[in-house]
C-alpha positions in Angstrom: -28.1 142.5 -73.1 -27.2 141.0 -69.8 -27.0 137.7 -69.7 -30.5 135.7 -68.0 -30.3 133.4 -65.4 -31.4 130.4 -67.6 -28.4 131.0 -69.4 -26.2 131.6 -66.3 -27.6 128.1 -65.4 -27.5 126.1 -68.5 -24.3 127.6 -69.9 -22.7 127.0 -66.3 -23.3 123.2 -66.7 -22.3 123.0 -70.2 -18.9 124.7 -69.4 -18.8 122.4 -66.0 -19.4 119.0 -67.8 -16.9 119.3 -70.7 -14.2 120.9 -68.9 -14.3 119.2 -65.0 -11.9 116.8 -66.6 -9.4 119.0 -66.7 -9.5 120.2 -63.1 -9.1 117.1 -61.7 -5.2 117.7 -60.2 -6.6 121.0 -58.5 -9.5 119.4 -57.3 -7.6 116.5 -55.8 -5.2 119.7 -53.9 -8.3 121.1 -52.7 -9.6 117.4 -51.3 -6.3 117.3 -49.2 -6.0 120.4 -48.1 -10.0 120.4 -46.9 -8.9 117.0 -45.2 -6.0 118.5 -43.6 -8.1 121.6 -41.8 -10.9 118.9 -41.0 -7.6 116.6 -39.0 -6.2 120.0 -37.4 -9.6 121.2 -36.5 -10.6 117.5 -34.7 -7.2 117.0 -33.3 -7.3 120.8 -31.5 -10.8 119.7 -30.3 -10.0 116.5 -29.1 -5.7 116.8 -28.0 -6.0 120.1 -25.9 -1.6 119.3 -25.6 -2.0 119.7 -29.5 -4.0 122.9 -29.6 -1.4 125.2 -30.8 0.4 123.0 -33.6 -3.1 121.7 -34.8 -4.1 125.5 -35.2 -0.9 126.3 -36.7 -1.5 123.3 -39.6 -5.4 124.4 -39.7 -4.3 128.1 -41.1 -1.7 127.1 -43.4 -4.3 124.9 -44.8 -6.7 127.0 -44.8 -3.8 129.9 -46.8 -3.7 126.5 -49.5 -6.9 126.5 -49.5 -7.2 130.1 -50.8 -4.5 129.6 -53.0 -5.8 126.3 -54.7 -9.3 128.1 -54.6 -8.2 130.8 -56.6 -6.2 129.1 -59.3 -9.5 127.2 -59.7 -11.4 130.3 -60.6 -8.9 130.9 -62.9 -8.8 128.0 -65.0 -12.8 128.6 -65.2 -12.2 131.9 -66.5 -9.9 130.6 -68.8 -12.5 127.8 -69.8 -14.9 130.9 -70.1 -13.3 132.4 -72.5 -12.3 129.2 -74.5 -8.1 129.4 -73.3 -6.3 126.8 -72.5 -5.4 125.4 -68.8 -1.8 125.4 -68.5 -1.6 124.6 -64.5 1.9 126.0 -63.8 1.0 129.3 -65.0 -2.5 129.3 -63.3 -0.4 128.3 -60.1 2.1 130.9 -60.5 -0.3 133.8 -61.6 -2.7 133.1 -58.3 0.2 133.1 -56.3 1.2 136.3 -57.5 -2.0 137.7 -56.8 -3.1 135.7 -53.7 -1.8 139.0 -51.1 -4.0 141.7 -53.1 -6.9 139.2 -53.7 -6.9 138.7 -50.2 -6.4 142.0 -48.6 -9.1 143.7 -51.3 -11.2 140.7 -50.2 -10.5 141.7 -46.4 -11.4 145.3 -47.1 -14.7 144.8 -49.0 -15.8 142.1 -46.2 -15.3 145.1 -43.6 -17.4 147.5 -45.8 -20.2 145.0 -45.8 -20.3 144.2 -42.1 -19.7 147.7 -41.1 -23.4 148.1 -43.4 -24.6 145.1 -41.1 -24.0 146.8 -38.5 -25.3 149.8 -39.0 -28.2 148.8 -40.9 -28.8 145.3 -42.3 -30.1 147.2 -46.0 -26.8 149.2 -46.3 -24.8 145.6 -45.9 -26.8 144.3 -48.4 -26.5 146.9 -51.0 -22.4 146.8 -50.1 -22.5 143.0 -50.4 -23.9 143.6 -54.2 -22.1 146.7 -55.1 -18.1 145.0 -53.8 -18.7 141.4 -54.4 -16.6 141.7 -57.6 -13.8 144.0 -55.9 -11.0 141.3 -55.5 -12.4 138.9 -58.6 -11.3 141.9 -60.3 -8.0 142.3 -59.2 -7.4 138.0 -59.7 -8.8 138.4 -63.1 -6.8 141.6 -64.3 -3.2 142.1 -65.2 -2.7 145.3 -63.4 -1.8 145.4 -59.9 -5.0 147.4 -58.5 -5.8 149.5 -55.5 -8.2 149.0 -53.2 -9.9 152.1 -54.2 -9.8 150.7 -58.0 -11.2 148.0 -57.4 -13.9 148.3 -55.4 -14.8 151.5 -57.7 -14.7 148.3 -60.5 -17.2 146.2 -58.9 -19.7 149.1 -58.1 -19.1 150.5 -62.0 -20.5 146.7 -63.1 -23.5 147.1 -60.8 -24.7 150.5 -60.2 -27.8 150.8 -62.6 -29.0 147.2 -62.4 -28.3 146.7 -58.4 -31.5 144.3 -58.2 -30.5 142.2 -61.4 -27.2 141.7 -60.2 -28.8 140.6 -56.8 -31.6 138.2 -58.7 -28.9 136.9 -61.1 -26.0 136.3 -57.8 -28.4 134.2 -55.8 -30.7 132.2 -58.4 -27.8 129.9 -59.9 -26.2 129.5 -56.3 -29.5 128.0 -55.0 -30.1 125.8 -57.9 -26.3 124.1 -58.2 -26.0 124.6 -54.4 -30.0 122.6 -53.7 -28.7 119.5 -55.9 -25.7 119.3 -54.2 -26.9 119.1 -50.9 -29.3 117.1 -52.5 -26.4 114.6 -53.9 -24.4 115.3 -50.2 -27.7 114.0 -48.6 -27.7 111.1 -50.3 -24.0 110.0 -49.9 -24.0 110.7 -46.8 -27.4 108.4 -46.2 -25.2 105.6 -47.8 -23.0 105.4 -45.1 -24.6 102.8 -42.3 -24.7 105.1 -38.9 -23.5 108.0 -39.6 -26.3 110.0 -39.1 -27.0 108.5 -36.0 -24.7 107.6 -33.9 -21.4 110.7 -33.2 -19.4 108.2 -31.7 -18.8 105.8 -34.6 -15.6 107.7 -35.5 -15.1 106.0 -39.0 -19.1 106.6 -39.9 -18.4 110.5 -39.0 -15.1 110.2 -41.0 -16.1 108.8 -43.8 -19.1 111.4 -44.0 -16.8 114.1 -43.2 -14.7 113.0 -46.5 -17.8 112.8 -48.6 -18.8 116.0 -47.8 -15.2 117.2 -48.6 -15.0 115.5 -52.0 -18.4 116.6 -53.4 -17.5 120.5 -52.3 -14.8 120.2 -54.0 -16.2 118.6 -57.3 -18.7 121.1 -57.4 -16.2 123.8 -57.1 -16.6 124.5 -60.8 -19.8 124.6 -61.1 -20.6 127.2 -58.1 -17.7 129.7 -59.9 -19.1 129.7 -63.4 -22.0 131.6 -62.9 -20.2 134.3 -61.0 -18.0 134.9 -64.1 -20.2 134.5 -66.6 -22.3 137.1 -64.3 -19.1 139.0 -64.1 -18.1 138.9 -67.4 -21.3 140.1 -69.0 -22.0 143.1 -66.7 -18.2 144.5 -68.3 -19.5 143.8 -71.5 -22.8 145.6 -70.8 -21.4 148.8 -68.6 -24.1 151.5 -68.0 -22.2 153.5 -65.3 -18.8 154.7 -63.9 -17.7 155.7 -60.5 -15.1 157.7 -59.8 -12.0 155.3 -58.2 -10.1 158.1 -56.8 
């Protein structure tokens, strides 16, 4: 039986609160490097002299940011599955993987807009069907192909498409509602910053809460995807051919 999405909730935070400990180093990487795109972003805006450095500093930030993102899921999925985090490897395995993960990624986010524009149903149903194309290839120890792996993702879904849909969302709007919720009220805390643009270190200092409780919460907005993930392969009801 597929897993419910009480379960994908409250298993989620159980896995989140006794393991977010262990992903503090990570976290802290992914703090920086959010801090480093938000500098290179304000500095192209505001230094138009600077423009070309500041975007040259943005997208390598933003490639860390992928990188650090994706060991991240991977020490989750280790947590899943009751392994031990060992950060090195994690570091070392993403990196490996980072290229595929992010041209299978590329390739599937073309499928879906291509459906968006055509139709906005047909982008939905891709959206569904290839959401676990380049998961798959992170989490596997084969180097896949494109063809492979998005004929993965659809095998996990085809069969159940709406309670793959139901069981995507519902998790992501509760975690994602309380933290806004706890963004909302950090930022609140600051005097001004809300108010008045100008007040650079008010704006700063709302930017960097902003940055920090993305990041914390990190964890918790991957676990249901994997636990989602990992109970449709345990469940399979179809195949596709990936040729």
């Amino acid at each position: 039986m597929i897993i419910t999405v009480k379960q994908l909730i409250s298993q989620s935070w159980n896995l989140y609160k006794t393991s977010i400990k262990q992903f503090i180093a990570p976290l802290s990487y992914l703090v920086l490097t959010s801090a480093i795109i938000t500098f290179a972003t304000t500095i192209a805006a505001l230094k138009p002299a600077l423009v070309i450095p500041a975007l040259l500093l943005g997208c390598i930030a933003i490639l860390a940011l992928i990188y650090i993102n994706l060991t991240i899921i991977m020490g989750c999925w280790n947590v899943l599955n009751s392994q031990s985090l060992n950060w090195n490897e994690l570091y070392a395995s993403s990196y490996k993987k980072l290229g595929r993960f992010i041209f299978i990624a590329f390739v599937s986010g073309l499928i879906v807009v291509g459906g968006m524009i055509l139709l906005i149903i047909p982008g939905i149903i891709f959206a569904i069907w290839y959401q676990f194309a380049a998961l798959n290839q992170l989490l596997s120890d084969e180097k896949l192909t494109v063809s492979q792996a998005l004929a993965n993702s659809k095998n996990l879904v085809v069969g159940r498409w709406w309670q793959t849909l139901w069981k995507t969302i519902a998790p992501q709007i509760v975690f994602g509602f309380f933290v806004g919720l706890l963004g909302g009220v950090v930022g609140g805390l600051i005097p001004g910053s809300a108010q008045d643009f100008t007040n650079l270190t008010a704006v700063a200092l709302e930017n960097l809460g902003s940055i920090i409780i993305s990041a914390i919460a990190t964890p918790l907005l991957a676990f249901p995807t994997l636990l989602l993930y990992k109970s449709l392969k345990e469940n399979p009801v179809a195949t596709v051919d990936k040729n």
